[in-house]
Structure formats: C-alpha cells, structure tokens
MARBA-3410 file (N, C-alpha, C, O; in Angstrom, 1 decimal):
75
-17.1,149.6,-41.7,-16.4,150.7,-41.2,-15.0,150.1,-40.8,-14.8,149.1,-40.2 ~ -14.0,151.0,-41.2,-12.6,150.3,-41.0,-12.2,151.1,-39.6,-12.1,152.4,-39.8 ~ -12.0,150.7,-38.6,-11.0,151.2,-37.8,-10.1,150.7,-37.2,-9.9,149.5,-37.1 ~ -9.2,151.9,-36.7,-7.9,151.7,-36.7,-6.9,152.2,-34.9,-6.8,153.3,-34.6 ~ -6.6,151.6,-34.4,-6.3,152.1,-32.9,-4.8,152.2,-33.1,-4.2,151.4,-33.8
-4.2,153.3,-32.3,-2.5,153.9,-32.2,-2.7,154.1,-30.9,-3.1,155.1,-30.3 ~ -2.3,152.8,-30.3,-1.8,153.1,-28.9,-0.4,153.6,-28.7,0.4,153.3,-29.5 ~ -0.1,154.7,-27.5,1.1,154.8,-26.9,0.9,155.7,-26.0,-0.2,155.9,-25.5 ~ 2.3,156.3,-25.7,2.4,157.0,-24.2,1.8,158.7,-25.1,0.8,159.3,-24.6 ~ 2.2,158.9,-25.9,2.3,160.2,-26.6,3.1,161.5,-25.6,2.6,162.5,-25.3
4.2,161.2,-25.3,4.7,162.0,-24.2,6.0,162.6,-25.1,6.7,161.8,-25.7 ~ 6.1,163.7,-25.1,4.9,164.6,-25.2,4.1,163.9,-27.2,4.7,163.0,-27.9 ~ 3.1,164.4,-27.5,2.8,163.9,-29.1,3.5,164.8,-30.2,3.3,166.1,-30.3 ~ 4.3,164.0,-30.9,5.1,165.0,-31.9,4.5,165.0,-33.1,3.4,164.5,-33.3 ~ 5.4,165.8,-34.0,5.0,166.2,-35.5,5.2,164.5,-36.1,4.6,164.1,-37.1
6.2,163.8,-35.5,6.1,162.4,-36.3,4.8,161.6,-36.1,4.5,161.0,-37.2 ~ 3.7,161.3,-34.7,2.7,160.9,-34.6,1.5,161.6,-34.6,0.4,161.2,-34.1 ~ 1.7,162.9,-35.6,0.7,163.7,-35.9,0.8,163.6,-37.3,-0.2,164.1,-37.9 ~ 1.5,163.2,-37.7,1.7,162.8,-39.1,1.3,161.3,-39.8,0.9,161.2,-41.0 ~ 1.4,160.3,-38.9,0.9,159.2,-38.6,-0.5,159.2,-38.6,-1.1,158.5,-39.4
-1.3,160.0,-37.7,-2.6,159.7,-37.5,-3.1,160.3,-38.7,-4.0,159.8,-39.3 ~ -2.4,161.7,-39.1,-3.2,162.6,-40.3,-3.4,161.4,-41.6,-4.5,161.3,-42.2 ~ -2.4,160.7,-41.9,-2.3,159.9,-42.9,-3.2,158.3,-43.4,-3.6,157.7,-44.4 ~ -3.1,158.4,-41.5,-3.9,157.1,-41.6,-5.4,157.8,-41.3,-6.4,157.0,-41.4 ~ -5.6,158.6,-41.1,-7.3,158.9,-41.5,-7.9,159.0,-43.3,-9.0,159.0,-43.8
-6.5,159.1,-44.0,-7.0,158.9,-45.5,-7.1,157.2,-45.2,-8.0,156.9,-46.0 ~ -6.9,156.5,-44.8,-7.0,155.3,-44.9,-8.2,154.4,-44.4,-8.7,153.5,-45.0 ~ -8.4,154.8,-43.2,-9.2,154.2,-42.4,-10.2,155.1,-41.8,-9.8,156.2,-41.5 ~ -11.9,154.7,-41.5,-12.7,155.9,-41.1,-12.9,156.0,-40.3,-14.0,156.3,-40.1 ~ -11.9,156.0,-39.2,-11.9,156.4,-38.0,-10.6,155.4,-37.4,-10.4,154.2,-37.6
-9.7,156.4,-36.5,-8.3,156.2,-35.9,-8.8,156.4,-34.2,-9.3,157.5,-33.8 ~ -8.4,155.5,-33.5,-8.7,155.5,-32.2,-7.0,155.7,-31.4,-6.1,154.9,-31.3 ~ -7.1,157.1,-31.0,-5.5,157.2,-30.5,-5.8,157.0,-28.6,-6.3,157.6,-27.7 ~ -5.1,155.8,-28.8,-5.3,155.3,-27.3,-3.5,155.6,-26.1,-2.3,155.2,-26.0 ~ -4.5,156.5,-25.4,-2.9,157.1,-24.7,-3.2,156.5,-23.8,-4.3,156.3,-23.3
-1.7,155.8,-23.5,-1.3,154.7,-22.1,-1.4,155.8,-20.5,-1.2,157.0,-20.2 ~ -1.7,154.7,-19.8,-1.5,155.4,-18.2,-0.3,154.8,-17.8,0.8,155.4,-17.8 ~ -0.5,153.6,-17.3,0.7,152.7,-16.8,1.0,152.2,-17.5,0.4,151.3,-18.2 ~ 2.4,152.8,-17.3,3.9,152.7,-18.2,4.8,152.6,-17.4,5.0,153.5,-16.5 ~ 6.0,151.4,-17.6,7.5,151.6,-17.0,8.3,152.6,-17.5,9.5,152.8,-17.2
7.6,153.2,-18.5,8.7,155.0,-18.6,7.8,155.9,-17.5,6.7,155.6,-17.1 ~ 8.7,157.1,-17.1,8.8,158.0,-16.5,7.8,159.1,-17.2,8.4,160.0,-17.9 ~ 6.7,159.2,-17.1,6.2,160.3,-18.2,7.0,162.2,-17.6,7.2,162.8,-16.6 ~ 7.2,162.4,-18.6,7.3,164.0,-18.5,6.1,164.5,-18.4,6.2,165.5,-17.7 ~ 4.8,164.3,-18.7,3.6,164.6,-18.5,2.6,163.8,-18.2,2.7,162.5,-18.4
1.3,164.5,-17.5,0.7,163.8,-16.6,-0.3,162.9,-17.9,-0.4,163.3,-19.1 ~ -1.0,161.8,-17.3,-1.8,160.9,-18.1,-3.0,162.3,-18.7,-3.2,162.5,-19.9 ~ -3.7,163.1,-17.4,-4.6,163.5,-18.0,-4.1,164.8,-19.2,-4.6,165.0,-20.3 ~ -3.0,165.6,-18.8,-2.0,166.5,-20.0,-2.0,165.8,-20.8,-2.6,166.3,-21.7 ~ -1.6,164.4,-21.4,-1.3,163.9,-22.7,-2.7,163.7,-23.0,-2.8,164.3,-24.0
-3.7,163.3,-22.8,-5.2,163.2,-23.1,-5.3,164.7,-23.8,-5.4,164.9,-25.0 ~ -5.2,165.3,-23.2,-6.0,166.8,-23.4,-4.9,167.4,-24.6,-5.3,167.9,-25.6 ~ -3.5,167.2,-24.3,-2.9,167.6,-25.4,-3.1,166.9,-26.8,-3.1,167.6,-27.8 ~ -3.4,165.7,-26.8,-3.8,165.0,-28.2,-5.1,165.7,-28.6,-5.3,166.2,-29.7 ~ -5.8,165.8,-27.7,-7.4,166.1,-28.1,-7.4,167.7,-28.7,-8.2,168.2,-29.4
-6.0,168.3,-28.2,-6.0,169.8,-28.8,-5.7,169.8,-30.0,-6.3,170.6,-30.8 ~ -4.7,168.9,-30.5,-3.8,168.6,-31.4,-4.4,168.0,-32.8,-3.9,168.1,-33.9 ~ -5.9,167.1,-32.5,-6.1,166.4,-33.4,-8.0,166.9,-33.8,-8.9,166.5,-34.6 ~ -7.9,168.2,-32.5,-9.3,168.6,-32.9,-10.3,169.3,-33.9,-11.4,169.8,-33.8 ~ -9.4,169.1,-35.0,-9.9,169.6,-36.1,-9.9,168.0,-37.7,-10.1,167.9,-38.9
-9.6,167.3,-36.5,-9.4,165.9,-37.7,-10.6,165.2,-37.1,-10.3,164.7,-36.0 ~ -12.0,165.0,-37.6,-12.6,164.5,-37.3,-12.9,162.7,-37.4,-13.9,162.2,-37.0 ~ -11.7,162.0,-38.0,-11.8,160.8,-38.1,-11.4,160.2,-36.7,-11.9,159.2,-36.2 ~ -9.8,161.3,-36.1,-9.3,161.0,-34.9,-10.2,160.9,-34.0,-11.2,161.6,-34.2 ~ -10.1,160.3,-32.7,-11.0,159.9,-31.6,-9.6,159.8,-30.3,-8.8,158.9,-30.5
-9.4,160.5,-29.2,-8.3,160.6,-28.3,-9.3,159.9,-27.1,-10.4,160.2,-26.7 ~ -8.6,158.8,-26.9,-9.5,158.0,-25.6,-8.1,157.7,-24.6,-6.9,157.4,-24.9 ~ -8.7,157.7,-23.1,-7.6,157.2,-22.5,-7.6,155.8,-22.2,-8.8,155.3,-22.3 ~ -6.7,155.1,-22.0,-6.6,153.8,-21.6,-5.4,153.4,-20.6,-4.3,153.6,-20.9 ~ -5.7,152.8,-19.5,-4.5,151.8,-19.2,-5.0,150.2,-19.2,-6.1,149.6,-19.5
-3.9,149.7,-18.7,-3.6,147.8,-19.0,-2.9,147.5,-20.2,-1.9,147.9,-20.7 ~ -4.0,146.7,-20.4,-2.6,145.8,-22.2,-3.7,146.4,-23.3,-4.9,146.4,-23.0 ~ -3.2,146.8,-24.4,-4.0,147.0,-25.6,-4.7,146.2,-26.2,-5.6,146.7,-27.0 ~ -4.6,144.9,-25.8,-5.6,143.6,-26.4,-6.5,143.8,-25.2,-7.5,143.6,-25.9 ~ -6.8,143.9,-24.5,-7.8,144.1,-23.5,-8.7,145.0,-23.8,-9.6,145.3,-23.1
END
C-alpha cells in the first residue's frame, strides 16, 4: 500500500491544495492530510475549523484521510 501524507496549516484549504490531494490520490492509495496546530503563523482559523473544513472538502474522496496533528511531521 502506497501512502502519502500533506502536512500543513490549510488556512483557510484552497482550490490549489484541493487539487493537489485530488491528483495525488490517482497516485497513491491513500493521502493522509495532516493539518498543523502549532504554528508561528497567525491562523485565520481555528485548528478544529481547518480539521472540519478539510473533512467537508475532501468527503467524497475516499482515498483522502483529514487527521489532526501538532509538533514536527517526522514525529
């Protein structure tokens, strides 16, 4: 099984990283979009709004998987 993780803040998640995940699910069987908590940017939106907004956004792509995360990505 190939998987694939896209960490970031997703604040707010645009048509450019909805385009990204759509693409790489032809690629890979499963995309893990890992939205940051702590971050030195300022979010416009709260950690749990960017969770919930991805999960609206990507809930008909069943390869995508929206998990939250903070710390470092290698962790």
């Amino acid at each position: 099984m190939r998987i694939a993780m896209y960490p970031g803040t997703f604040d707010p998640l645009t048509n450019g990283h909805l385009s990204l995940i759509r693409r790489g699910c032809e690629v890979f069987d499963q995309i893990i979009v890992a939205v940051a908590d702590n971050t030195p940017k300022r979010p416009l939106f709260s950690h749990e709004e960017r969770v919930n907004m991805a999960r609206e956004a990507l809930k008909d792509e069943p390869r995508a998987c929206v998990e939250p995360f903070s710390g470092l990505t290698v962790e």
